[in-house]
Structures are given as C-alpha cells and as structure tokens.
C-alpha positions, 0 to 999 in steps of 0.5 A: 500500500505504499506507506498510505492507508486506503479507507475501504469505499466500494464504489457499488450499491447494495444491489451490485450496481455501480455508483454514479460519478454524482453519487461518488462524489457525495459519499466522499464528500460526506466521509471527508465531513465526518473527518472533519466534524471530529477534530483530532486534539491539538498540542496534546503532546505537551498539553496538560490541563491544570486544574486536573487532579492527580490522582486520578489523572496523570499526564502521559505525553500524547494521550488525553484524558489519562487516568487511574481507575484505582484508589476508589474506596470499596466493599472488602473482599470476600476473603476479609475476617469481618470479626475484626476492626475492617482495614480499608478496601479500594480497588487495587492502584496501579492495575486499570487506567483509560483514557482517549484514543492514544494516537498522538503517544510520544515515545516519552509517553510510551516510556512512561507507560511501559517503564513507570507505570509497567502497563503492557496491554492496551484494549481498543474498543473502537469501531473499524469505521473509527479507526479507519478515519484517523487512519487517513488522517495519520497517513497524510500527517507529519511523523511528529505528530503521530510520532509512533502511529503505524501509517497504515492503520493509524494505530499503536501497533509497534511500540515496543514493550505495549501490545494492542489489543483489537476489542471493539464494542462495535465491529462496524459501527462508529460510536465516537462522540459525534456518531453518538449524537447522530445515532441519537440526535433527539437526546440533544433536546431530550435532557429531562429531569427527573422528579422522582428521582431528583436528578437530571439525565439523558434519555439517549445517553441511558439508552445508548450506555445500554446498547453498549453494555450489552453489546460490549458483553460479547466480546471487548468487556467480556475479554478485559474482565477474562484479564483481569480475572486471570491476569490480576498482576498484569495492568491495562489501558482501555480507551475508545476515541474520547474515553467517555462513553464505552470506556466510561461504561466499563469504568462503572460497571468494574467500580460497581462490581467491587462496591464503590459508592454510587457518588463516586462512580458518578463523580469519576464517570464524570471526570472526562468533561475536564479531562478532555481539556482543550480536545473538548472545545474543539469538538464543540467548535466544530459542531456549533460550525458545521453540525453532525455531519452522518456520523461515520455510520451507515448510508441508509435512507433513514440516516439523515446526510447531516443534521441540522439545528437552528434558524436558517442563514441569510442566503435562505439555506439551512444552516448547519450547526447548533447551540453551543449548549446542545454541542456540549451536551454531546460532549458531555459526561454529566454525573446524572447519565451514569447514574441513571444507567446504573439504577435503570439498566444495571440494577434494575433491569440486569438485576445488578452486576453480578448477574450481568457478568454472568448471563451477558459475558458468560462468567460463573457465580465463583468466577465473578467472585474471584474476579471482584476480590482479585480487583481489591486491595487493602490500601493505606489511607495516603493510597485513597483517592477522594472526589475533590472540587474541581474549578469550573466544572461539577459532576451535575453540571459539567464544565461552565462555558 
C-alpha cells in the first residue's frame, strides 16, 4: 500500500450496481465531513490541563484524558475476617487506567507507560469505521505528530514493550462522540429531569450506555474482565476515541462490581468533561460550525446526510450547526447519565452486576467472585483517592462555558 492507508469505499450499491460519478462524489464528500466534524486534539503532546487532579489523572505525553481507575474506596473482599476492626478496601492502584484514543503517544509517553507505570496491554474498543478515519488522517500527517502511529492503520501497533489489543464494542459501527449524537440526535433536546428521582439525565445517553453494555458483553468487556480475572498482576489501558462513553461504561460497571459508592462512580464517570481539556472545545467548535455531519455510520435512507439545528442563514439555506449548549451536551459526561444507567439498566433491569457478568459475558457465580476480590486491595489511607472540587466544572453540571 505504499506507506498510505486506503479507507475501504466500494464504489457499488447494495444491489451490485455501480455508483454514479454524482453519487461518488457525495459519499466522499460526506466521509471527508465526518473527518472533519471530529477534530483530532491539538498540542496534546505537551498539553496538560491544570486544574486536573492527580490522582486520578496523570499526564502521559500524547494521550488525553489519562487516568487511574484505582484508589476508589470499596466493599472488602470476600476473603476479609469481618470479626475484626475492617482495614480499608479500594480497588487495587496501579492495575486499570483509560483514557482517549492514544494516537498522538510520544515515545516519552510510551516510556512512561511501559517503564513507570509497567502497563503492557492496551484494549481498543473502537469501531473499524473509527479507526479507519484517523487512519487517513495519520497517513497524510507529519511523523511528529503521530510520532509512533503505524501509517497504515493509524494505530499503536509497534511500540515496543505495549501490545494492542483489537476489542471493539462495535465491529462496524462508529460510536465516537459525534456518531453518538447522530445515532441519537433527539437526546440533544431530550435532557429531562427527573422528579422522582431528583436528578437530571439523558434519555439517549441511558439508552445508548445500554446498547453498549450489552453489546460490549460479547466480546471487548467480556475479554478485559477474562484479564483481569486471570491476569490480576498484569495492568491495562482501555480507551475508545474520547474515553467517555464505552470506556466510561466499563469504568462503572468494574467500580460497581467491587462496591464503590454510587457518588463516586458518578463523580469519576464524570471526570472526562475536564479531562478532555482543550480536545473538548474543539469538538464543540466544530459542531456549533458545521453540525453532525452522518456520523461515520451507515448510508441508509433513514440516516439523515447531516443534521441540522437552528434558524436558517441569510442566503435562505439551512444552516448547519447548533447551540453551543446542545454541542456540549454531546460532549458531555454529566454525573446524572451514569447514574441513571446504573439504577435503570444495571440494577434494575440486569438485576445488578453480578448477574450481568454472568448471563451477558458468560462468567460463573465463583468466577465473578474471584474476579471482584482479585480487583481489591487493602490500601493505606495516603493510597485513597477522594472526589475533590474541581474549578469550573461539577459532576451535575459539567464544565461552565
């Protein structure tokens, strides 16, 4: 292939028939618009938000939205002597870290990943679509800013000493932030709040995290709970394309097994709004500009090419884009969708984790226990980490424009 990734087009219709040239030039057109409605981040090889904290977050050169899972307080393992003064349980640290895709790592970056933080394993729960698209992009970049990135597949695939893992959530199917919003275009005006409840969630991002949970059970969190059931000493990354959404929904369901407390899930769960730093406004940037464009999915009839969102522009067309509040809703990890995934979805329609693991991913009742006290450690308070405050933003709420 000459050094240069070729994205899979076939020039026929589902019938065999060959497109037109009229018809060609619409669907690379749309393929160069899905490109350009999910900006790649800018200057996160050097980039670091400030007001992170650390733990959880650290910062490795090149990979936004990096951070430990580990640290949560949780519910003592099955093995503890309940007769005696209870020490404190949290979920193992050094063992699960995610974070967004890690296109643009360093070699510094790598050093630190394999070196300092000894992880050797990276599961990738992108689409093939995904992939794919940045792919493109990598193939027609500067090496320095893909500076370890296989040209030909747009990904970390020969970096010594970290071994990638193939694991989508969705083998065809784009589920990136923007492709999200596509797929569930209505979740931008449906954000309700619940009175019962008392809590404000999307009904989209509830339905989505669903379709991903049970979706991911057959294979990508079917795989990493295998590792970290038969392999507790052996860290890993997880990621999608922003680390929100798939990863966000396995991060949840591993803090959920091992009894962490429902606020800090949430809490964690909505640490990706400031962990994306500057990558966020771009996204919101873009969208507010030039819509959704058809979010890397399908061609059926009923996906719309674009979607539209507003008033029309003074030349009478319609004007793509949308309120830089519905943008950033798409862009979002609001506290409350999580928590609603996990009291709707995980409890009361899984009947709880453990249930979940066993009739979705296939584990036995002693498997799921071994894997849970194979996730907790006893840990010195100095080890625990606290929600904190985080300037501009709250789990609720998100980041404040």
């Amino acid at each position: 292939m000459d050094g240069k990734f070729l994205s899979p087009f076939i020039h026929r219709r589902p019938d065999g028939q060959p497109l037109t040239e009229a018809e060609v030039e619409a669907e690379e057109a749309r393929r160069k618009a899905d490109r350009q409605a999910t900006p790649e981040p800018k200057n996160f090889a050097v980039a670091f938000p400030e007001n992170l904290p650390t733990p959880p977050f650290l910062h490795v050169e090149g990979v936004p939205n990096f951070r430990e899972l580990g640290g949560y307080i949780c519910q003592p393992p099955s093995t503890a002597d309940v007769s005696q003064q209870s020490p404190t349980y949290a979920l193992r640290r050094g063992l699960l870290f995610r974070c967004a895709h890690p296109t643009h790592l360093t070699p510094k970056g790598a050093e630190y990943l394999t070196k300092k933080l000894d992880i050797h394993d990276m599961y990738d729960l992108r689409s093939a679509p995904e992939i794919n698209r940045l792919a493109a992009t990598v193939a027609h970049s500067a090496k320095g800013v893909y500076p370890l990135a296989d040209p030909n597949t747009g990904c970390i695939d020969h970096c010594p000493g970290l071994k990638r893992h193939f694991t989508p959530v969705y083998q065809s199917e784009d589920y990136g932030p923007v492709a999200l919003a596509t797929k569930l275009a209505w979740y931008t005006t449906v954000h309700m709040h619940d009175e019962e409840v008392g809590y404000a969630y999307s009904e989209g991002f509830v339905k989505a995290y669903r379709d991903i949970a049970v979706h991911g059970a057959t294979q990508a969190y079917r795989l990493m709970f295998r590792h970290l059931l038969e392999n507790p000493s052996q860290p890993l990354i997880f990621h999608c394309t922003a680390g929100k959404d798939r990863t966000g929904v396995f991060a949840a369901l591993v803090l959920k097994l091992i009894g962490v407390d429902e606020e800090t899930i949430c809490w964690e769960y909505a640490l990706t709004e400031p962990g994306l730093g500057d990558w966020r406004n771009q996204f919101i940037d873009r969208m507010t500009q030039t819509g959704l464009g058809s979010g890397g999915g399908s061609n059926s009839p009923d996906r719309p090419e674009k979607i539209y969102i507003g008033s029309e522009s003074k030349d009478g067309k319609d004007r793509p884009g949308m309120t830089r509040e519905e943008a950033a809703l798409i862009c979002g990890s609001r506290a409350g969708n999580i928590r609603a995934f996990l009291k709707t979805v995980v409890d009361a329609e899984f009947g709880g984790v453990e249930r979940y693991l066993v009739e979705k991913c296939g584990f036995s009742p002693d498997e799921v226990q071994r894997l849970r006290d194979n996730l907790i450690a006893e840990v010195p308070e100095d080890q625990v980490v606290v929600p904190c405050p985080i300037d501009g933003w709250s789990p609720e709420h998100g980041c404040s424009d």
